[in-house]
N, C-alpha and C positions, 0 to 999 in steps of 0.2 A: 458556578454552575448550580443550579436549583436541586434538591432533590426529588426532579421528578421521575429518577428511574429507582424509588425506592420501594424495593418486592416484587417489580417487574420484572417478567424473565425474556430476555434475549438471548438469541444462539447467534454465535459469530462460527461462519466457516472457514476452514482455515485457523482454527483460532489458536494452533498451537506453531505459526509461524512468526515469523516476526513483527506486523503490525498487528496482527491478530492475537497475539500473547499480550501483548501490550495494552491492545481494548478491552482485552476480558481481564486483568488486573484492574483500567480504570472503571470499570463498569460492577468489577467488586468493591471497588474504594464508594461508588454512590449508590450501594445496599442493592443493586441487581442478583439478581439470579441468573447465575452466567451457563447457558452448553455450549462447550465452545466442541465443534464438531471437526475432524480431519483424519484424512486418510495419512498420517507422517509420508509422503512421499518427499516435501521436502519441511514438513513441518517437525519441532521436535519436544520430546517428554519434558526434560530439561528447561525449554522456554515456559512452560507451565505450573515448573515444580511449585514455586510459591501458590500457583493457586488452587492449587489441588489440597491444600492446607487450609480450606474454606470450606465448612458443608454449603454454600451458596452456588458449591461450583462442580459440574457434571462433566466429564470426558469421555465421548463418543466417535468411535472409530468408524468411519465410513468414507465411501465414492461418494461425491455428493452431486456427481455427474453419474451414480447411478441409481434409480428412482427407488429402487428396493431400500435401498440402505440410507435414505434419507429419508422416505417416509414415516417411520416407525419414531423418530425422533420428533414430529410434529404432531403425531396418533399420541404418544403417552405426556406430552408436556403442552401448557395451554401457552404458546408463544404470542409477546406484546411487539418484540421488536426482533428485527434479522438483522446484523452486519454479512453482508458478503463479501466475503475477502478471497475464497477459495478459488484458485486457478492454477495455469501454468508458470512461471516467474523465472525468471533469469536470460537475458540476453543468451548467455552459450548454450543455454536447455532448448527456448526458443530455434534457435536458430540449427542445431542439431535435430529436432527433432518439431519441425514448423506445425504438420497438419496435425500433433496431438494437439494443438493450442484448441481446435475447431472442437474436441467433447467437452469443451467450456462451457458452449453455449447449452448442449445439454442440461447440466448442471444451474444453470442460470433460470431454464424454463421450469426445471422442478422445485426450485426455491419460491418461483412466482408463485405456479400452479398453486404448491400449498400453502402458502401465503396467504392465498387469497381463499381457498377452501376453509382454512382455518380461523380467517378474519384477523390476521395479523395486522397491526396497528399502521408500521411501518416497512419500509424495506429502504437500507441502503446498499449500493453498489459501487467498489471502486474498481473505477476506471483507471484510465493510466494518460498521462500526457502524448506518450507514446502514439493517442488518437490523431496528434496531430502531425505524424510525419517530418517530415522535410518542412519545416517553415521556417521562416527568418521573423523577428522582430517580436512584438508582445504577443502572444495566443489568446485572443479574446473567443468565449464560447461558441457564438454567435456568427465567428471569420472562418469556418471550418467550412471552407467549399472545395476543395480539393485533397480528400484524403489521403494518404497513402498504402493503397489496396494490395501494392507486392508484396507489405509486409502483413504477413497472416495472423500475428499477435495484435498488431493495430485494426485490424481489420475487424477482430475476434471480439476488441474491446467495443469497437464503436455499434458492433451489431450488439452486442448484450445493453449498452444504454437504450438505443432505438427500441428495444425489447421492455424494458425496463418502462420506461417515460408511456411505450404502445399500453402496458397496463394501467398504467395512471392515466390514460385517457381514455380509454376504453372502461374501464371496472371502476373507475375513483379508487381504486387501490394506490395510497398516497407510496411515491418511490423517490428516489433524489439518483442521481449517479456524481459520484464527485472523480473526478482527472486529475490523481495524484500527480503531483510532482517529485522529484527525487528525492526520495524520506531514507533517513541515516539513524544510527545511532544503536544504542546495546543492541546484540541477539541478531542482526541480521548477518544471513551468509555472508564470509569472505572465504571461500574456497575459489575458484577459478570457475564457478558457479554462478557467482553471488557477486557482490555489486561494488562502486567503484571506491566509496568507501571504507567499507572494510577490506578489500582488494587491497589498498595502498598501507592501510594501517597491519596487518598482516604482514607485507612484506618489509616496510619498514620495524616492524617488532623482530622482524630474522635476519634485521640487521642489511637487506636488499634496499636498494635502491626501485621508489617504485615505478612502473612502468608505463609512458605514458603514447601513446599512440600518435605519429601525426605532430603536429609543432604544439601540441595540446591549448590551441584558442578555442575548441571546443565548448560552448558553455553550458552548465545546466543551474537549475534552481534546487538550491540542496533547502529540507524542510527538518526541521530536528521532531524525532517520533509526538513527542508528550504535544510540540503543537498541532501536529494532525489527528492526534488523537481529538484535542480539545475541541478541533474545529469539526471532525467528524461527528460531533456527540453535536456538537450547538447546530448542525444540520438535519440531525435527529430529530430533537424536538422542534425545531422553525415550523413551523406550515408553511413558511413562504420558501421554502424551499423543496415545497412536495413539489413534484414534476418538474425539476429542472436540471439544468446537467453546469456544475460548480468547479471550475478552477481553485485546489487547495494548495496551493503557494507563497512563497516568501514575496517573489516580483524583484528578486537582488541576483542576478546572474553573477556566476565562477566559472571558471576557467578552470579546465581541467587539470592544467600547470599550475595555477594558484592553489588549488584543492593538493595536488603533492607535496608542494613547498610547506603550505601549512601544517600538513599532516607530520613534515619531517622538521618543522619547528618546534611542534609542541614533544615529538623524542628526546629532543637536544643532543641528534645523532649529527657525524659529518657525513651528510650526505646529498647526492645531487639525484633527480629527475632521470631517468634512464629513458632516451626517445629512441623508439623502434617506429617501423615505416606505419602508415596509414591503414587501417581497418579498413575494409569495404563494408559497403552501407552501415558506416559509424555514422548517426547521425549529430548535425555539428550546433541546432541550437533548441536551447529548452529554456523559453520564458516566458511564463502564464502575465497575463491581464487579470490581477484582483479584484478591480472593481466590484464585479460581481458576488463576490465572497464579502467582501467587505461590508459591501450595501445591505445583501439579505441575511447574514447572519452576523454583523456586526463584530467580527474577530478580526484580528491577523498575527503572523508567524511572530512570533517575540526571539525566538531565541536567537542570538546572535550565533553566524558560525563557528567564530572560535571556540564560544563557550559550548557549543555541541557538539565539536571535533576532538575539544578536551574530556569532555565527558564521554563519549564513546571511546577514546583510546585509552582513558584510563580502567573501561568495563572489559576491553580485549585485554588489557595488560594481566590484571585481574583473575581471568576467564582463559588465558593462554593454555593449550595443554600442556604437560608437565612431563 
């Protein structure tokens, strides 16, 4: 990666959650000047500590879904670049609690507006696979003609691209939206909050058997952090990536059973898969189309899953509370 974020200052929202801790470390490793901005609702002190031990790096507490408290962070710093990470996250949160997803978009429009007031360079936005509902087979960008509008998180995400890409073509204010796919690995939730891998690593570190929904052929595409980070940043700088909307995936489908098993191989616990009945609207498949990732920003996922399933189990092992 070039040093061209070097003395540049970028704010990441969100930036003391899990992907967001992670980009405002790598964007202190390439001489950025990092505000990483959050309200802790579910972000934390802790995921920052290391870089709070940098004067390159500023901690700013706010809604970023409310204008007061995010303007004042773009008034006193001359911002080159924006990650936007900042949202609602978690399948059980979601789903508990659907129409807070909808003050996203708020937060989305105040990111732009000053963005573009201030002449920010860029803007990325991550999206979520999750845009693409119920589909079966590869998820190419392009094949998204039948949303799925019941769910109000998917719905949340694909209105904030449409918004996003509306300012790229409307202002030339250059934006990207990238449609994460299942990213893993240190610092993210596993409470019953929080997501599938650490869910299982969690409950096999207490000695449970993990829990898996449904006969678990469920698949999704697991991304280990450091390559989404890598590909985030190389969508950064692309220009061929201004105004487009980027599947950031491996393209290697797991099974939700295979994803157990390995997790309970690398403990070298005796233990087996616990199947309780079928989730409603569990959605059953997640496999992006890279092409496009590949073509415009010349990257793809390296890390193999074992070697990422080992490395995050051995940072919960680590990091267990006591």
């Amino acid at each position: 990666m070039p040093h061209s974020l070097q003395n540049k200052t970028v704010l990441v929202t969100g930036g003391a959650g899990f992907v967001g801790s992670h980009m405002c470390e790598r964007l202190l490793k390439e001489g950025a000047k990092v505000i990483c901005f959050d309200n802790l609702s579910t972000g934390k002190h802790e995921n920052i500590a290391a870089c709070k031990k940098s004067e390159n790096f500023i901690f700013w507490q706010g809604d970023v879904n409310v204008l007061d408290d995010i303007r004042g962070v773009f008034l006193e710093h001359p911002i080159d670049y924006v990650f936007h990470y900042a949202a609602t996250v978690g399948v059980k949160r979601v789903w508990e609690k659907p129409f807070a997803v909808l003050r996203d978009i708020d937060g989305i429009k105040n990111i732009l507006d000053l963005s573009l007031m201030r002449g920010v360079k860029k803007v990325i936005y991550s999206s979520s696979s999750e845009a693409y509902g119920e589909l079966a087979g590869e998820m190419a960008e392009d094949g998204l003609h039948n949303p799925n509008t019941r769910d109000v998180y998917a719905l949340t995400k694909l209105i904030g691209e449409n918004i996003f890409l509306g300012y790229y073509e409307k202002y030339k204010m250059p934006t990207t939206a990238l449609r994460f796919f299942n990213i893993y690995g240190p610092r993210q939730e596993s409470s019953d909050y929080g997501f599938v891998v650490g869910v299982f690593i969690r409950q096999v570190l207490n000695g449970e058997p993990p829990t898996v929904f449904g006969d678990g052929s469920q698949n999704r595409d697991f991304v280990y952090v450091d390559d989404n980070i890598e590909i985030s940043l190389r969508a950064l700088l692309n220009k061929e990536a201004d105004g487009q909307v980027i599947n950031i995936g491996k393209g290697k489908p797991t099974t939700i059973l295979e994803l157990a098993n390995a997790i309970i191989d690398i403990s070298g616990l005796d233990l087996k898969p616990k199947i309780l009945p079928d989730r409603p609207n569990d959605i059953r498949y997640r496999l992006p189309d890279t092409t496009r990732m590949k073509k415009i920003l010349g990257v793809e996922a390296t890390t193999q899953l074992a070697e990422g399933l080992k490395k995050t189990f051995v940072w919960y092992k680590e990091n267990a509370p006591k």
